[in-house]
C-alpha positions in Angstrom: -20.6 -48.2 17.7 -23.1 -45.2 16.6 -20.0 -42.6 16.8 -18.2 -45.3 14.8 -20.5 -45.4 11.9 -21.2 -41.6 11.7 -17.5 -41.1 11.3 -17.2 -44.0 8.7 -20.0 -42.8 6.8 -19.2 -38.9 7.1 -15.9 -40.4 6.0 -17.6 -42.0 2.8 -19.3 -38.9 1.9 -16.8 -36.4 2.3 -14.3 -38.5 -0.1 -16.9 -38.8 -2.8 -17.6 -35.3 -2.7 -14.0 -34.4 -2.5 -13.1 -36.8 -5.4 -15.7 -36.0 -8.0 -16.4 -32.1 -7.4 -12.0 -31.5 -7.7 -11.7 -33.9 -10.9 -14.6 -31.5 -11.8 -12.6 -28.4 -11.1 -9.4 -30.0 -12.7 -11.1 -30.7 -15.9 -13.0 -27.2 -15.6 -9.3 -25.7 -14.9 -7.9 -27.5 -17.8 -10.0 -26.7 -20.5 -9.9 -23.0 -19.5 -6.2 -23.6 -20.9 -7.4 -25.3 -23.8 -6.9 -28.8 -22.9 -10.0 -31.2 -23.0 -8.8 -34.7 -22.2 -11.9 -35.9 -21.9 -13.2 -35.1 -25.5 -10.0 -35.5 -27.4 -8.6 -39.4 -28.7 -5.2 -37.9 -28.8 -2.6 -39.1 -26.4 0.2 -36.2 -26.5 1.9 -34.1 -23.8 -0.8 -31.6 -23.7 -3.6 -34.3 -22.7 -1.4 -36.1 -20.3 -1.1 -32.8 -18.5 -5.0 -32.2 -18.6 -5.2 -35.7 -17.2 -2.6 -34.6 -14.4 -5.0 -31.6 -13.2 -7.8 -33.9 -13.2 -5.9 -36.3 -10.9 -4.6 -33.4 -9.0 -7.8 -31.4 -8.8 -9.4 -35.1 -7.8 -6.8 -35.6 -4.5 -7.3 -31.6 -3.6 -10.4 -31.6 -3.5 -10.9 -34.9 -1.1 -8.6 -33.2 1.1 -10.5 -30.0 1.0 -13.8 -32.2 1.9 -12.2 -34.2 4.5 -11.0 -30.9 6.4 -14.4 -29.1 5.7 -16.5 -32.0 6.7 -14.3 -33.7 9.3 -13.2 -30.7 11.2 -14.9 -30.9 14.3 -14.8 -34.8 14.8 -11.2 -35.7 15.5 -10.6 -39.0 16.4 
């Protein structure tokens, strides 16, 4: 039941890291081309694709977390 927990909550941590530090480093990426979706009101091809790093950057980097933080406990 211990291992069980450990896991669930090493789990829990390595997706919240994952999730906020890439949407983080998609945002950072984005407006290194110019493209600031969080601080514009527009809605135009541009910010959707600034929008689609974030996402991107967000599922990247809870992969990156889960294999950095979870690689030693398999189940």
């Amino acid at each position: 039941m211990a291992q069980d927990l450990n896991r669930a909550l090493r789990e829990g941590l390595a997706d919240a890291i994952g999730f906020v530090g890439g949407a983080l480093a998609g945002w950072w990426l984005g407006r290194q081309f110019g493209i600031d979706f969080i601080a514009s009101a527009e809605w135009n091809a541009a910010q959707l694709l600034g929008l689609l790093l974030i996402v991107a950057g967000s599922g990247a980097g809870r992969w990156l977390a889960r294999r950095l933080i979870l690689k030693d406990r398999q189940p």
